[in-house]
N, C-alpha and C positions, 0 to 999 in steps of 0.2 A: 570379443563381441558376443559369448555364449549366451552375455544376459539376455540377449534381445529374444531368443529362444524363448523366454520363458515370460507368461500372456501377464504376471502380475507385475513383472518390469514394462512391459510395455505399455502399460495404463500409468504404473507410477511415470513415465518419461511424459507422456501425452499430456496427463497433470503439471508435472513442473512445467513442461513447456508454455502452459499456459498460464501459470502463475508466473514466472517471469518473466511472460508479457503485461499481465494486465497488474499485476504489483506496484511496479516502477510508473506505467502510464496513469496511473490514478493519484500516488505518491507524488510525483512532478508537482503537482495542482497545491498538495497537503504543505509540502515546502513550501512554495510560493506563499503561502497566505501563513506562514508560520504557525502551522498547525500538524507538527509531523508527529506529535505523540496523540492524536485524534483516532489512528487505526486500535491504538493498545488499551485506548477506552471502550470502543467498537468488541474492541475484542473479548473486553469483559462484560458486557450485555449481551453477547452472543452466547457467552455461556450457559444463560439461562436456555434459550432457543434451543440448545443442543439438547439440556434436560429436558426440556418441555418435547422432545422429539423423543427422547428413551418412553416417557409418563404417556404418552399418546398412542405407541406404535408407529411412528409418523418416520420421513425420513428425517434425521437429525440437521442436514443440510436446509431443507427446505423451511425450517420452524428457525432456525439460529438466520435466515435470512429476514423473516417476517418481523424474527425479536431485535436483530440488531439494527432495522431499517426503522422502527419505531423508534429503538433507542437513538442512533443519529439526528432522525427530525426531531427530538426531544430535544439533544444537545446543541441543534442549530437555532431554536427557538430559544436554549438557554442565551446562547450568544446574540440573539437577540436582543433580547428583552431584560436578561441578566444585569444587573447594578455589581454594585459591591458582594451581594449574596450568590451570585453567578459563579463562582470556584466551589462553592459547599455545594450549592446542587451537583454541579459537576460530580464530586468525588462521590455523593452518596449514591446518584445513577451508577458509575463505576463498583462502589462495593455491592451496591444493592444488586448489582449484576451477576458477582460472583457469587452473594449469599444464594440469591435466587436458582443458582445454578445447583450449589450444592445442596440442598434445600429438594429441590425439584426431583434430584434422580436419587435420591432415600427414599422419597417415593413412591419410586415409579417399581415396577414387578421388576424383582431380579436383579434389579435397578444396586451400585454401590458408586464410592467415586474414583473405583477402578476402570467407571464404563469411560470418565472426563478426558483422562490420560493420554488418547486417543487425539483430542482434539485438543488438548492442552498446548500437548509438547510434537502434534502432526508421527503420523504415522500412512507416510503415502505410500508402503509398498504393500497396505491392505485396502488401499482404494478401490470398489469395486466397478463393473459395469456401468452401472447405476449410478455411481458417483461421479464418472465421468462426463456420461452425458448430462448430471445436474451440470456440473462443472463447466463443461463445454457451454450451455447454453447460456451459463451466467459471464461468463469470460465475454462472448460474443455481445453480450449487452451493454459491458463495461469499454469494450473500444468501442461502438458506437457512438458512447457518448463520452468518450476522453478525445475523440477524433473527430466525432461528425462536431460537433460543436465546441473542437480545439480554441478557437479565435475567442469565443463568446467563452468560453470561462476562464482563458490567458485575461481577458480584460479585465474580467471580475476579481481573479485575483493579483491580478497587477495595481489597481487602483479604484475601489470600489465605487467610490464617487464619482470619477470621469466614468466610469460604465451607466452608472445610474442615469447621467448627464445626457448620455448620446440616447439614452430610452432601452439600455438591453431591460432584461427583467430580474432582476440582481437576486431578489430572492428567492426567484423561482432556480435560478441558477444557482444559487447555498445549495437549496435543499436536494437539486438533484445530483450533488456535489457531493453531498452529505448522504445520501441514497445507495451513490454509487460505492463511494467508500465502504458505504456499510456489506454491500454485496462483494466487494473483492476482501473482504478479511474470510466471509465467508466460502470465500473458494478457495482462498487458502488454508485454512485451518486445517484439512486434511494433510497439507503439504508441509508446512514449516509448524503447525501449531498455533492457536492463538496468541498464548504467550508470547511470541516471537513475530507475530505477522508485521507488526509494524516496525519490524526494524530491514523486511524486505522489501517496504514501500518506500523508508526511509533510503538504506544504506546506498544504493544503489545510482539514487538520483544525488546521493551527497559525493560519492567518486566521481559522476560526470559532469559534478559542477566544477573539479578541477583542472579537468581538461578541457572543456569545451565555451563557447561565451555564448550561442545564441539560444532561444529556448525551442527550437527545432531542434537542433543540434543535441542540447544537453538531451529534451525525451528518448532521441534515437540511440543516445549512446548508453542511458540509463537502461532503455527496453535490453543494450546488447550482454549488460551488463548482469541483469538480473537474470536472462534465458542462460547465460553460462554457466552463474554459479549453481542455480538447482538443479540443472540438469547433470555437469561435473559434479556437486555435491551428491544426488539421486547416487549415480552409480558409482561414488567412492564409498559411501554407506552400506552398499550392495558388497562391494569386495571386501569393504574393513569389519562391519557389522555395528555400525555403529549409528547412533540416532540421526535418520536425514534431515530434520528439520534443522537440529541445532548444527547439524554438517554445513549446509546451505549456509547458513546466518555466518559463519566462522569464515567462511569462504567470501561471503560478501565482503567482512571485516576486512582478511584477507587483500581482497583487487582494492578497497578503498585506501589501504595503507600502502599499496605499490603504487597507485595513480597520483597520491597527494606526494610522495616521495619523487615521483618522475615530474610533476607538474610545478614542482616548488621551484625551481632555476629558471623554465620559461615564462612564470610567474614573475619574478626578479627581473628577467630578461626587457621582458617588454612594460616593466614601471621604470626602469632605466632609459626605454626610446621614450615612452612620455616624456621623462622631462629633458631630453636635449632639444634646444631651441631647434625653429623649422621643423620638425617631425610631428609637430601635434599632437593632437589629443585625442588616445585612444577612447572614444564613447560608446564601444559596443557595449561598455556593460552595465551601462545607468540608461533610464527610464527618458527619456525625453518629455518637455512640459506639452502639457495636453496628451499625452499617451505617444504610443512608440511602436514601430510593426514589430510584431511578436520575434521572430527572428534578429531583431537585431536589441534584444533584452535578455539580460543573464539571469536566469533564476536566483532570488535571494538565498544563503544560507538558513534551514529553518531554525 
């Protein structure tokens, strides 16, 4: 436990910890509405924001949140309003993100795309002070509203129509959906990298869809899931020397391939009691018509 001794582990732990919290609990939503490669778009808009924070003096955190919250409402109104031409916008927001990125910090003073690498591929054992408290404060935002308003965006993306139906506010709820996501890639970025953020919003909530059936259930088990592996990956990276970001992501891979391995027989197990006469039918895991109380609804595969 020597590491704890030492104050740039102890910010990098304080980070992860909060990035697998708020990863997972925003990721749950992204599955649901099958939009789990949405973060790794996110994540290429954000790039420029990082630049745009080397070009400015600005914090890079604070400017990659302002750019990738633009870039989100763009892609939510793409999915709006988007026809047949709705994929090419897409992709060109995505590259135009990365050009913009690289573009940006040539430059910027002093500026090369040695400074990107950083947020590319996460480098949280140089997270500072300052980063944490960005960090912290954006985390706290992100459960507020994957929590305070758990029910009202389970319905929106359980069935977007019956939510419309009962009068939620459907897209007010996208966009702050789309907001939110944009704000946890950027908390992560110092942690796993952008390249990578969306597969620890993904990974995590795809392991506890195998074990678990209600969508209480899966977010808890997904939150427990993703605070493990960054934090055991954090301080395996620490003793190995080796990159935490892609540590973390290997590790997620890792629990996702022992959970789906342990859940496949009682998978098997209980479609065998479905179909023996008198035992019924197990309906935890489909939607009931007219909508269904959230706990007793499986999150879709994304």
């Amino acid at each position: 436990m020597e590491f704890l001794d030492y104050a740039f582990m102890q910010r990098a732990l304080i980070a992860a910890l909060l990035i697998g919290v708020t990863a997972p609990a925003v990721g749950i939503y992204l599955v649901q509405r099958r939009q789990a490669i949405m973060g790794d778009g996110i994540g290429h808009v954000a790039l420029t924001g990082v630049a745009l924070g080397f070009l400015t003096g600005a914090n890079p955190v604070w400017t990659a949140v302002a750019v990738s919250t633009l870039g989100a409402i763009v892609m939510e109104l793409i999915r709006w309003y988007g026809k047949t031409r709705g994929d090419l916008a897409l992709a060109m927001l995505f590259y135009g993100g990365m050009a913009g990125g690289v573009l940006l910090i040539n430059l910027a003073p002093n500026g090369s795309n040695a400074n990107l690498t950083t947020y590319l591929f996460g480098s949280i054992t140089t997270v500072s002070q300052e980063d944490v408290v960005a960090i912290t404060g954006l985390a706290f935002f992100v459960m507020l509203i994957t929590l305070g308003l758990r029910r009202q965006l389970f319905a929106v993306c359980q069935d977007e129509e019956f939510a419309r139906v009962t009068g939620l506010p459907v897209r007010l709820l996208n966009l702050l959906l789309a907001v939110t996501a944009a704000v946890t890639v950027t908390v992560a970025m110092r942690v796993v990298g952008l390249l990578l953020v969306s597969a620890l919003m993904v990974i995590p909530v795809a392991a506890a869809q195998q074990a678990t059936r209600g969508f209480a259930m899966t977010l808890a088990a997904a939150v427990t899931i993703g605070v493990t592996v960054t934090l055991s990956g954090t301080v395996f990276s620490y003793y190995r020397d080796v990159p935490p970001g892609a540590t973390i992501v290997v590790f997620a891979i890792g629990v996702f391939a022992v959970v789906t391995a342990l859940a496949a027989p009682l998978a098997r197990r209980r479609a065998r009691r479905a179909e023996v006469p008198g035992q019924g039918c197990d309906l935890a895991g489909t939607a009931a018509p007219g909508g269904a109380a959230e706990d007793d609804v499986q999150v879709r595969p994304g």
